[in-house]
The first five atom37 places (N, CA, C, CB, O) and aatype in JSON, in Angstrom:
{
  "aatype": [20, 20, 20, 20, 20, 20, 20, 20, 20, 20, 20, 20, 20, 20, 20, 20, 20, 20, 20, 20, 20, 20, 20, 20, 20, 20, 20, 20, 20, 20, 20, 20, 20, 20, 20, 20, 20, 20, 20, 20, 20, 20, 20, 20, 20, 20, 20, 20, 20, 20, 20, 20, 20, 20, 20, 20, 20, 20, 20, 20],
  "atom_mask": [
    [1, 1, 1, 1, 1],
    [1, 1, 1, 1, 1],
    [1, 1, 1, 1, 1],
    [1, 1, 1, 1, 1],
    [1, 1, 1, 1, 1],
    [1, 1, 1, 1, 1],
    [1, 1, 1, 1, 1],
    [1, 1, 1, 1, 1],
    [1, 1, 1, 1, 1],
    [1, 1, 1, 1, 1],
    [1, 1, 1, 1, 1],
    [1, 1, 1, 1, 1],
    [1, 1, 1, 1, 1],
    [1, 1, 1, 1, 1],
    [1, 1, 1, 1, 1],
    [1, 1, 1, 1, 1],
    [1, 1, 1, 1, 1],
    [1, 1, 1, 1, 1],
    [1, 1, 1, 1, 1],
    [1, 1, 1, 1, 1],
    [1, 1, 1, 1, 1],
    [1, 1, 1, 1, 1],
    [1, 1, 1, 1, 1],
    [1, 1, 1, 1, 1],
    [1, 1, 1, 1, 1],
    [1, 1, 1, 1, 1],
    [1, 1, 1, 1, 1],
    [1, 1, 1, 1, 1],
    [1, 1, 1, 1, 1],
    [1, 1, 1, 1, 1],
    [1, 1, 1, 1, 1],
    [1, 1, 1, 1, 1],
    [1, 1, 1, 1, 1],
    [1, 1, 1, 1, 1],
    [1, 1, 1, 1, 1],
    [1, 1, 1, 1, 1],
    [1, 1, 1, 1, 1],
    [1, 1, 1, 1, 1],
    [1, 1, 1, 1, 1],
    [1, 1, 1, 1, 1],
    [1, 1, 1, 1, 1],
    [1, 1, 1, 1, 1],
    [1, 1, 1, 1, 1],
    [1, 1, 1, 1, 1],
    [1, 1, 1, 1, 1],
    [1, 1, 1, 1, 1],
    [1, 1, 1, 1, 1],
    [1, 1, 1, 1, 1],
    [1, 1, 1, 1, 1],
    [1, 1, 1, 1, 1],
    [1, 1, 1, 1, 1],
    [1, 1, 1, 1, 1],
    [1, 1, 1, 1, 1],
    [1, 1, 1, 1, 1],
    [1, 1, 1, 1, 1],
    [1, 1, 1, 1, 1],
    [1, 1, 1, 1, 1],
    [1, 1, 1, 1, 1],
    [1, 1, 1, 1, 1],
    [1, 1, 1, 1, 1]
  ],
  "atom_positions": [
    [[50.31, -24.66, -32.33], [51.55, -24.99, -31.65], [51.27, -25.64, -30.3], [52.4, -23.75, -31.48], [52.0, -26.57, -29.95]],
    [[50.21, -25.19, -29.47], [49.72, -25.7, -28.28], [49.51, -27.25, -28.34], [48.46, -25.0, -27.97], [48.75, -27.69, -27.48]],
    [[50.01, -28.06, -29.11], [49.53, -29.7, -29.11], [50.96, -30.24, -29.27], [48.32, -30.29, -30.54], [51.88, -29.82, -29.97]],
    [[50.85, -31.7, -28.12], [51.93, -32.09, -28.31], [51.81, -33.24, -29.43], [52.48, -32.4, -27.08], [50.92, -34.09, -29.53]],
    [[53.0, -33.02, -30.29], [53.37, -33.79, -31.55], [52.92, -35.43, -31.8], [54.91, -33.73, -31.58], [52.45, -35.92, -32.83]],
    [[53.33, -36.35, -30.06], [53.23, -37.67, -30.16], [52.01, -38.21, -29.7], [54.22, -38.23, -29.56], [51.59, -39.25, -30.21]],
    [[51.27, -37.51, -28.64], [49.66, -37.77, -28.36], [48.75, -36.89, -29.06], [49.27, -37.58, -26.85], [47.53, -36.99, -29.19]],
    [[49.38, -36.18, -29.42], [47.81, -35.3, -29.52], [47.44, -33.87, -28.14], [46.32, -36.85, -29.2], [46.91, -32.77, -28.27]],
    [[47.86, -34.38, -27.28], [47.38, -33.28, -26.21], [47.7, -32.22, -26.27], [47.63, -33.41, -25.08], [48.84, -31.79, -26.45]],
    [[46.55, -31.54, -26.08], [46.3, -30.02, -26.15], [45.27, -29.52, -25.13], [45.8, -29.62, -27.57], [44.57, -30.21, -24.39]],
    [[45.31, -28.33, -25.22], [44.56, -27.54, -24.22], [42.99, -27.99, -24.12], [44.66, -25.97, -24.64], [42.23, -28.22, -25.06]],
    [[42.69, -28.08, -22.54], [41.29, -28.59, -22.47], [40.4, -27.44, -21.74], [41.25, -30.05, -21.62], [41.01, -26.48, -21.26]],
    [[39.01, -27.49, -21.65], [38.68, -26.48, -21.05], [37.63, -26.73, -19.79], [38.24, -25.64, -22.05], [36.92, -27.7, -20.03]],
    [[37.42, -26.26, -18.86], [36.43, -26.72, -17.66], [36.36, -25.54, -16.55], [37.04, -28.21, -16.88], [36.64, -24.37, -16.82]],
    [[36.0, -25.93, -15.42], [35.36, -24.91, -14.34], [36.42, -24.9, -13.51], [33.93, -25.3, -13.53], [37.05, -25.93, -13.27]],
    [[36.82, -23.36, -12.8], [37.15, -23.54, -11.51], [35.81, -23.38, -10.34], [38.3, -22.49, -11.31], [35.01, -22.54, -10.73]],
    [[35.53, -23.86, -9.34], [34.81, -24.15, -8.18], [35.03, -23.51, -7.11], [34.9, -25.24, -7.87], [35.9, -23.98, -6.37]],
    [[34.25, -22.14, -6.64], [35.08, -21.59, -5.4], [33.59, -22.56, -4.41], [35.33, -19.2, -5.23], [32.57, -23.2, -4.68]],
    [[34.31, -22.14, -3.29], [33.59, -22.75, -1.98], [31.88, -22.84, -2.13], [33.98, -21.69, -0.59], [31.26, -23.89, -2.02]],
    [[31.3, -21.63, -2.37], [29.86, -21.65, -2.76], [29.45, -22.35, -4.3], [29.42, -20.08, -2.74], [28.37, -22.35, -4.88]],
    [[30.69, -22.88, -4.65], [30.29, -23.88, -6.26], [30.0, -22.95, -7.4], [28.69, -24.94, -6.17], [29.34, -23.26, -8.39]],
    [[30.63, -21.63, -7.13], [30.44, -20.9, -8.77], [31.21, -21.49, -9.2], [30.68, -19.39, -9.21], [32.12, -22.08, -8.63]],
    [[30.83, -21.4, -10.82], [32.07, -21.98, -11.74], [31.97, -20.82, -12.73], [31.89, -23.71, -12.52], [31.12, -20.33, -13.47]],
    [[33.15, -20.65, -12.4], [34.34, -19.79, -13.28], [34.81, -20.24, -15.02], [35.87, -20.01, -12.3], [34.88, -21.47, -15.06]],
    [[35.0, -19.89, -15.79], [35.43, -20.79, -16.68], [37.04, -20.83, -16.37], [34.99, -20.36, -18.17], [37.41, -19.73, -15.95]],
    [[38.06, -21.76, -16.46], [39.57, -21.77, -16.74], [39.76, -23.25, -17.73], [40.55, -21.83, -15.06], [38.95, -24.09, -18.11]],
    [[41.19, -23.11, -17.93], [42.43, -23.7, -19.23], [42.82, -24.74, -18.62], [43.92, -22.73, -19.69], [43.49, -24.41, -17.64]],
    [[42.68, -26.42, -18.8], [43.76, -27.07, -18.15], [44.98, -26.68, -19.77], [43.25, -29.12, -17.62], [44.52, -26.84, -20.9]],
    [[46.07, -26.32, -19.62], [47.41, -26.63, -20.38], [48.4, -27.53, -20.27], [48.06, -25.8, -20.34], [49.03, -27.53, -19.22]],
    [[48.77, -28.54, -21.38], [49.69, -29.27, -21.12], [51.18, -28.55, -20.58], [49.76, -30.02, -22.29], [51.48, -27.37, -20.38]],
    [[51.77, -29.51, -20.49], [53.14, -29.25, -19.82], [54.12, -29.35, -21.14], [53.55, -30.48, -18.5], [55.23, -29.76, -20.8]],
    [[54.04, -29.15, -22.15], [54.6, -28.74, -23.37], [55.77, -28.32, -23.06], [53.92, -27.8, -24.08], [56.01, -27.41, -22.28]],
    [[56.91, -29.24, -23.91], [58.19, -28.67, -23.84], [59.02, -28.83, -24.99], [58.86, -29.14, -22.78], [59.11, -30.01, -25.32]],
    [[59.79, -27.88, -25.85], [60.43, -28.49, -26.65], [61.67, -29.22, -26.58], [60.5, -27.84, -27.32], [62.48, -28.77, -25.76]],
    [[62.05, -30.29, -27.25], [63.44, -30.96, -27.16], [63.64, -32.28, -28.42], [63.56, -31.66, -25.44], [62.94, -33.14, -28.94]],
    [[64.82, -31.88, -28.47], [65.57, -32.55, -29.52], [65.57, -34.09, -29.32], [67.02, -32.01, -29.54], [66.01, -34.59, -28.29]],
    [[65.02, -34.88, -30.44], [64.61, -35.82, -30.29], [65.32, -36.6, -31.68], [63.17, -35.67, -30.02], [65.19, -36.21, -32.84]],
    [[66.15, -37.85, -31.19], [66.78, -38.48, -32.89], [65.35, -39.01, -33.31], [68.29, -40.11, -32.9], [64.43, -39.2, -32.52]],
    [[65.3, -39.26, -34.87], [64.48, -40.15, -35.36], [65.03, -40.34, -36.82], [63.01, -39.7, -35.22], [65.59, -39.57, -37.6]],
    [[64.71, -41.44, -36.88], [65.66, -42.21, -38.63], [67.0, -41.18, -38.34], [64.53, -41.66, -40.97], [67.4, -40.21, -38.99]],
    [[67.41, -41.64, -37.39], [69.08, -41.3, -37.02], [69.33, -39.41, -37.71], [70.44, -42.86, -38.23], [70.33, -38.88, -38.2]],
    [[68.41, -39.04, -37.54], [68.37, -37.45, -37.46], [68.14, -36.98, -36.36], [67.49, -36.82, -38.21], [67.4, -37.68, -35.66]],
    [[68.72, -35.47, -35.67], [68.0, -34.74, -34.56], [67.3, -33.79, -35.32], [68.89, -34.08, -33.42], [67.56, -33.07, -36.28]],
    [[65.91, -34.11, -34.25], [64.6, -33.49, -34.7], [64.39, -32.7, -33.3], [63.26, -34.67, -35.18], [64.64, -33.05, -32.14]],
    [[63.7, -31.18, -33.99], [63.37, -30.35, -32.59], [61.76, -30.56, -32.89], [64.04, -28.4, -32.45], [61.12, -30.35, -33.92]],
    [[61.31, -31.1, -31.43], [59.69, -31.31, -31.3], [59.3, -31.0, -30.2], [59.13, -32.6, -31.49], [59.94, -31.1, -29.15]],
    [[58.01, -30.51, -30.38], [57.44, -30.07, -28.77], [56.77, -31.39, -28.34], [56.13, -28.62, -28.71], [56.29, -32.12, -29.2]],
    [[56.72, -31.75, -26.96], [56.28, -32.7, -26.65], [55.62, -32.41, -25.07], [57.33, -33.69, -26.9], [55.9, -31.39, -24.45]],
    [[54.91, -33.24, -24.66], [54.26, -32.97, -23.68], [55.22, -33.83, -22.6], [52.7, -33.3, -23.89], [56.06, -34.68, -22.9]],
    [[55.0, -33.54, -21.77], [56.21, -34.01, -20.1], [56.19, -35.72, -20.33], [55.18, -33.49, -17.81], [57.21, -36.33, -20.66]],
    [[54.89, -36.36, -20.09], [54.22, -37.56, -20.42], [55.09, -38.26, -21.29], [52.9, -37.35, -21.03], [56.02, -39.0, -20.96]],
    [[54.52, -37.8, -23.03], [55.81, -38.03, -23.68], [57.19, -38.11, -23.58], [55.83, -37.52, -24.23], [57.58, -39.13, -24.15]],
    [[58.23, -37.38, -23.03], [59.32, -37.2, -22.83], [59.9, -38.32, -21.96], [59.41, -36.01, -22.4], [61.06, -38.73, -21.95]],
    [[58.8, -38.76, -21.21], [59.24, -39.51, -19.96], [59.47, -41.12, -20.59], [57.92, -39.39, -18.6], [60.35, -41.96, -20.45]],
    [[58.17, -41.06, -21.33], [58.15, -42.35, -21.93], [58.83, -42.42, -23.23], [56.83, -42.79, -22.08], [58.26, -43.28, -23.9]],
    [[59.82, -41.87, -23.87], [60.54, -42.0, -25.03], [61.77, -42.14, -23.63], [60.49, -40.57, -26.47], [61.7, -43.36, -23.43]],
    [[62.61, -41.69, -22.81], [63.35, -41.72, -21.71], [63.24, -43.12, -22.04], [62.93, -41.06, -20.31], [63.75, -43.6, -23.05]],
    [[62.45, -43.92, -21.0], [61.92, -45.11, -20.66], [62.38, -46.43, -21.95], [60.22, -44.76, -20.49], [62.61, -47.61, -21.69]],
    [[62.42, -45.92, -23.0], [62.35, -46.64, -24.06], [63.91, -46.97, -25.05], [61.27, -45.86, -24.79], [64.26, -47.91, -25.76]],
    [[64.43, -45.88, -24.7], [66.07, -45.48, -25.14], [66.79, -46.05, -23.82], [66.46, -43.5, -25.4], [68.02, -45.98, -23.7]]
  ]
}
């Protein structure tokens, strides 16, 4: 469920860095949101990432 539908993006993984440069492991997470979206003149409920949303906006 963690992936958004129109890119692909999903959870990535990398270091947090305190001052002396340990690295920690942490989650980047998308900004995943669900919302109702027409397609072939149906409403469709899809999760989508912020990114996405903005640029289907942009396009309508």
């Amino acid at each position: 469920m963690a992936k958004c539908e129109a890119c692909g993006k999903s959870t990535v993984f990398g270091h947090n860095r305190s001052f002396s440069q340990r690295a920690t492991n942490r989650t980047f997470r998308p900004n995943l949101q669900r919302v109702m979206v027409f397609e072939n003149g149906r409403k469709v409920h899809k999760v989508l990432c912020a990114k996405c949303i903005r640029t289907l906006a942009k396009s309508a």
